[in-house]
C-alpha positions as CSV (number, residue, x, y, z in Angstrom):
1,X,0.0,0.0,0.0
2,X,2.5,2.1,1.0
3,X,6.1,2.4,0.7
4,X,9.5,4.4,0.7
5,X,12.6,3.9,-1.6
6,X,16.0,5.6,-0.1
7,X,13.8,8.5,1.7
8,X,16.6,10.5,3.1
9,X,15.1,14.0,5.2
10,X,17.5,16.8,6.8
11,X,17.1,19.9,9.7
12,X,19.1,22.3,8.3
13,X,22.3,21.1,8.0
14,X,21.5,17.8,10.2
15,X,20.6,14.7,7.9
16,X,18.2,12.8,10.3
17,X,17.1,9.5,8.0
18,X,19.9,8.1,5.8
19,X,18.0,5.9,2.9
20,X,15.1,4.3,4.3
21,X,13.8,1.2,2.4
22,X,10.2,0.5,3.8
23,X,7.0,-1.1,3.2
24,X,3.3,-1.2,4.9
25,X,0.4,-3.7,3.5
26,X,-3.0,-3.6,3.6
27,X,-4.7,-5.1,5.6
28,X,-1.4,-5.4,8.5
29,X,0.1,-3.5,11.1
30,X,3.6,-2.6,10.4
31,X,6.0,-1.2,13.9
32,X,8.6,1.4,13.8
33,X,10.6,0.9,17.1
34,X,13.7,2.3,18.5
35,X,14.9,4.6,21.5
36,X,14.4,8.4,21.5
37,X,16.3,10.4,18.5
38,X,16.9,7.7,16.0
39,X,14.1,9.7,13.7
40,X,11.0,7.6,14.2
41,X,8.6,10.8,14.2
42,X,10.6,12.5,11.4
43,X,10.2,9.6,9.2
44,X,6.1,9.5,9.5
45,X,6.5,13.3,9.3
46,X,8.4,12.6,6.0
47,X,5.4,10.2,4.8
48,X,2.8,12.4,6.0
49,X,4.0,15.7,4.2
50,X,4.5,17.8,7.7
51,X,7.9,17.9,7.0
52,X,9.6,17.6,3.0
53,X,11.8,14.9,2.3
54,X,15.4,15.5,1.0
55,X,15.6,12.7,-0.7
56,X,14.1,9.1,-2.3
57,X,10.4,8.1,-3.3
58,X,7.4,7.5,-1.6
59,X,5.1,5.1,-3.8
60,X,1.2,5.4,-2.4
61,X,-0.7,1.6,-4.2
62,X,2.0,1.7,-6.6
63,X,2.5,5.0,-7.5
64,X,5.2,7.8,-6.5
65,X,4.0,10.6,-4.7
66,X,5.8,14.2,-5.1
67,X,6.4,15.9,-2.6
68,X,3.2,17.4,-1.8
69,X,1.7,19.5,1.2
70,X,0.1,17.9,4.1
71,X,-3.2,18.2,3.5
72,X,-2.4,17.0,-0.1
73,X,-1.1,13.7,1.5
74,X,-4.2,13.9,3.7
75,X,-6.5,14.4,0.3
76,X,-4.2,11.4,-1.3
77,X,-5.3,9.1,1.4
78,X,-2.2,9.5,4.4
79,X,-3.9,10.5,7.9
80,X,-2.2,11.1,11.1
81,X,-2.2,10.7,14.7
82,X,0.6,12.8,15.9
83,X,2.6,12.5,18.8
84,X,0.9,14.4,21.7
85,X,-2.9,14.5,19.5
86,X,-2.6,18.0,18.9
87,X,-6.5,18.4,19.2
88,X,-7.6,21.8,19.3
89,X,-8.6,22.4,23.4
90,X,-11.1,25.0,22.9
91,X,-13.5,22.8,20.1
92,X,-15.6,20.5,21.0
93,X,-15.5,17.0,20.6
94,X,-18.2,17.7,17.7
95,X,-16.0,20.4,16.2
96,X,-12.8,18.6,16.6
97,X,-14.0,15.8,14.8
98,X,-15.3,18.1,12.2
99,X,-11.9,19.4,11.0
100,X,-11.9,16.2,9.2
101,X,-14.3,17.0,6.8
102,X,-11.9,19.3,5.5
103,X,-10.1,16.8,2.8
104,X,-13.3,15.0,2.5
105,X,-16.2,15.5,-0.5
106,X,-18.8,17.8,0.8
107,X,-21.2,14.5,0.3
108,X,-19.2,12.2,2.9
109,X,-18.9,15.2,5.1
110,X,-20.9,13.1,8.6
111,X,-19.7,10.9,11.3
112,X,-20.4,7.6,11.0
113,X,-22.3,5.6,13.7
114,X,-19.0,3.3,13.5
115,X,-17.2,6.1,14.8
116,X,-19.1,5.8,17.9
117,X,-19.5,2.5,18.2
118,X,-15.9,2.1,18.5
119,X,-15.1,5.1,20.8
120,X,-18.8,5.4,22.5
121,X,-17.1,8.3,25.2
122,X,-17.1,10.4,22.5
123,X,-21.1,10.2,21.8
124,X,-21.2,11.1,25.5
125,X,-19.0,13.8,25.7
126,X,-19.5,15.8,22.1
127,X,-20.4,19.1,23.8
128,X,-17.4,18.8,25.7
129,X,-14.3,20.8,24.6
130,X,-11.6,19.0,23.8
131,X,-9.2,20.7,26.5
132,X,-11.7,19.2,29.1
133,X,-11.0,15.7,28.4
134,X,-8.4,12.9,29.9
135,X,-5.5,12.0,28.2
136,X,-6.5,8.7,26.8
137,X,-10.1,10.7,25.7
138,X,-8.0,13.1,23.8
139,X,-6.5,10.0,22.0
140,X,-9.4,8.1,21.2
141,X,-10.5,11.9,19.8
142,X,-7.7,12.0,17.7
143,X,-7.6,8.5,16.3
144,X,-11.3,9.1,15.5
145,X,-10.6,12.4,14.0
146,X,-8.3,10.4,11.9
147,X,-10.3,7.4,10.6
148,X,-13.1,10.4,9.5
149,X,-10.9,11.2,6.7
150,X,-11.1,7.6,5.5
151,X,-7.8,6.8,5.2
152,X,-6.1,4.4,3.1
153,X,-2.6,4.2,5.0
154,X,-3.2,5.3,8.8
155,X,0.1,6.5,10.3
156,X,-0.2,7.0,14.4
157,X,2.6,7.9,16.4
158,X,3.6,6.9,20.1
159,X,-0.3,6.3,20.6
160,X,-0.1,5.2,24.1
161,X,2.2,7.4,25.5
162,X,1.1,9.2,28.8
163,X,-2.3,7.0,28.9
164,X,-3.9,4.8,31.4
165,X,-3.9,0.7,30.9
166,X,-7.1,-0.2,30.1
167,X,-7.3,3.0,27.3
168,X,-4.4,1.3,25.9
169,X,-6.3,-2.2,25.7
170,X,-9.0,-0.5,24.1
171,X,-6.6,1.7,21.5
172,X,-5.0,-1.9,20.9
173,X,-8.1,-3.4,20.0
174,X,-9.3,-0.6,17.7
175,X,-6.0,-1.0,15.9
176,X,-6.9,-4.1,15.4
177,X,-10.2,-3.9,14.4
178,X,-8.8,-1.9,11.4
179,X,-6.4,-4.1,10.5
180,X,-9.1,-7.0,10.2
181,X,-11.6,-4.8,7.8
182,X,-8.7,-5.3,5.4
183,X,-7.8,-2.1,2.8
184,X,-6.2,0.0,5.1
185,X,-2.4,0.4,6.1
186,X,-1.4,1.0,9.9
187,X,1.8,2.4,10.2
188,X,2.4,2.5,13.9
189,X,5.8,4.2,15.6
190,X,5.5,2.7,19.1
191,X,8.6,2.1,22.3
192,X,6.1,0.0,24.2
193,X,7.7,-2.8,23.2
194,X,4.9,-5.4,24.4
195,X,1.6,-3.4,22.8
196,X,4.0,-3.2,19.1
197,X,5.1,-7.0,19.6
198,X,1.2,-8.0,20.5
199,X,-0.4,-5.9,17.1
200,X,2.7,-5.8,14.9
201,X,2.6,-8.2,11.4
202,X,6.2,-6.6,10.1
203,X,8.3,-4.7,12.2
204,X,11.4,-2.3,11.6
205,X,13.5,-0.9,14.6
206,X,15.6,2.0,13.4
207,X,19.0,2.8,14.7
208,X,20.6,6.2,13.7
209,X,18.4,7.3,11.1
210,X,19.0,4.2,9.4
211,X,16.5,0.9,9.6
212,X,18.5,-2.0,12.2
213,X,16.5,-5.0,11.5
214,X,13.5,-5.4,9.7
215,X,11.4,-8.2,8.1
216,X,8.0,-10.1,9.1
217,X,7.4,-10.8,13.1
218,X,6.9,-14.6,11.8
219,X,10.3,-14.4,10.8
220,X,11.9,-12.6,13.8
221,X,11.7,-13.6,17.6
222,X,10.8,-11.3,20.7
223,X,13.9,-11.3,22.2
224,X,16.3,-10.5,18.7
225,X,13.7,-7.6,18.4
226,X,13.7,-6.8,21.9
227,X,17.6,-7.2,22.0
228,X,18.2,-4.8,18.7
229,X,15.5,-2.2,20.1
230,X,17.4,-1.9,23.1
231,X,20.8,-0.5,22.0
């Protein structure tokens, strides 16, 4: 579905990825691991447009993508769930979910009972502004915010940091929910080693800027992971 031939990004002088060789399926969950500062976050900012690449392709179902602004990408069929959720604290849950409908035909402008069904605090809570709600509420805002703009590759980064257990559980089994409607790439950057391991189908750990170890989890085991991620 999606996939990167020697994607190279720089800050200024700084050159943060060196080459990445990557690929997401439909229809799986593909981890990015690795420890703080090995460019995790820059390269789904590199996919998602939010920052331009420097170098190498990006091929969306087959075919290369220029390098296009982010709510191009968005429009093209890449959403995001940023680090942190970046939901807008003074809209409601209503109108935070309603920024979606910006990429979106003015027909499929509405929020599907799905939506709900899968995060039912946010039926409860829609009046509610979106500073008002707990951590893990603001995530299941954002995630939601995020399938609205019916994505084809979904990219979500460090989705369970700073949240409570059992919001994790349920974020876990949303991810997979996704994964088993088929059609849909998950792209998920995650250093909770055990929730990546439990939801991942192919895994890369990145080292540097550059990918460490990659391949399917059937052909890689826990602690060879787990051993490389730890460096």
């Amino acid at each position: 579905m999606i996939e990167t031939k020697g994607l190279t990004l720089h800050y200024g002088g700084s050159q943060i990825l060196h080459g990445i060789d990557f690929l997401a399926k439909a229809g799986e969950v593909t981890c990015i691991m690795g420890t703080n500062g090995v460019g995790k976050t820059s390269f789904l900012k590199a996919l998602a447009g939010t920052h331009p690449r420097s170098g190498g392709q990006v091929l969306l179902e087959g075919a290369d993508l220029p390098r296009l602004r982010a709510q191009d990408m968005a429009r093209r069929g890449l959403s995001v769930v940023p680090q942190g959720r970046m939901i807008f604290p003074l809209l409601t849950v209503e109108e935070n979910l309603e920024t979606a409908f910006a990429v979106l035909p003015r027909a499929e402008r509405r929020v599907s009972e799905d939506i709900y069904q899968l995060f039912p605090v946010l039926k409860q809570m829609l009046r509610r502004r979106g500073g008002d709600l707990s951590g893990g509420q603001q995530q299941q805002l954002a995630i939601a915010r995020a399938m609205l703009m019916r994505p084809k590759v979904l990219l979500l980064d460090e989705p369970t940091e700073g949240i409570q257990p059992n919001i994790i559980q349920q974020i876990g089994h949303v991810i997979t929910h996704l994964k088993n409607r088929g059609g849909m790439a998950i792209v998920l950057v995650e250093q909770y080693f055990d929730f990546a391991w439990g939801l991942a189908d192919r895994l890369y750990v990145f080292d540097r800027g550059s990918v460490a170890i990659s391949g399917a989890k059937a052909d890689l085991s826990a602690g060879q992971v787990r051993a490389r991620f730890s460096l």
